[in-house]
N, C-alpha and C positions, 0 to 999 in steps of 0.2 A: 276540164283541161285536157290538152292531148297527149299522148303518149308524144316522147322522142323518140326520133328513129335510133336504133343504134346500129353503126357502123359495122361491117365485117372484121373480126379479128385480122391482126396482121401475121403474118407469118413470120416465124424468126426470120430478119433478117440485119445481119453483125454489122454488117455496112451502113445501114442510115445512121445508129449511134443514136443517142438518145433526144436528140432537137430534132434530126431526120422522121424520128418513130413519132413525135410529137406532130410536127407539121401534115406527116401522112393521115393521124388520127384526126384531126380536125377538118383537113380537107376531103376526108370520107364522110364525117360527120355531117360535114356544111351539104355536101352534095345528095346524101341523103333526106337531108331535111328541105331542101330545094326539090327534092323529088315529090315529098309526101305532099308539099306544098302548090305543086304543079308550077314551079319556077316561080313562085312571087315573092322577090325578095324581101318585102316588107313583113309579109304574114311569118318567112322561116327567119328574121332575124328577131321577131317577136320570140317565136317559138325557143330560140335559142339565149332567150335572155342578150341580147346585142342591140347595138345601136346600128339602124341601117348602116348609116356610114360607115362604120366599122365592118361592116360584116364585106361592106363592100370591096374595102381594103383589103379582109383576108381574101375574098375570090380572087380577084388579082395578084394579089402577089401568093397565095400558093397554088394557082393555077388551076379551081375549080374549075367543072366540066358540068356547065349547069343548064337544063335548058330555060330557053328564051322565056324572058319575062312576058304574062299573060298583056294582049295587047287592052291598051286602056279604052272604057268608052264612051264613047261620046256623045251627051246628052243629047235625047234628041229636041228639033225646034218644032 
């Protein structure tokens, strides 16, 4: 099984508050694991115990910085 990536410590900051500190934790985490993963959402929502869909919802709404999902291929004939 692989390791998880684990995220950068954040730095105090008094202003996110604790939903703020929460949201920034998992979108480091997400974008991590999308990194170790080489952007395949599939393989880092595994990795993360998530259901793609899900995982898909959190990139968007806490505005992961992910790259571009590996292009699919196609059988050849």
């Amino acid at each position: 099984m692989a390791t998880m990536p684990v995220p950068a410590p954040l730095s105090p900051a008094p202003s996110l508050g604790y939903h703020g500190a929460v949201s920034e934790f998992k979108r480091r985490l997400i974008e991590a694991t999308l990194h170790q993963v080489s952007g395949n959402r599939t393989h880092a929502a595994r990795a993360l115990g998530l259901q793609r869909t899900y995982l898909l919802r959190l990139i968007r709404e806490l505005g992961v910085v992910a790259p571009p999902p590996p292009a699919r291929r196609r059988p050849v004939a």
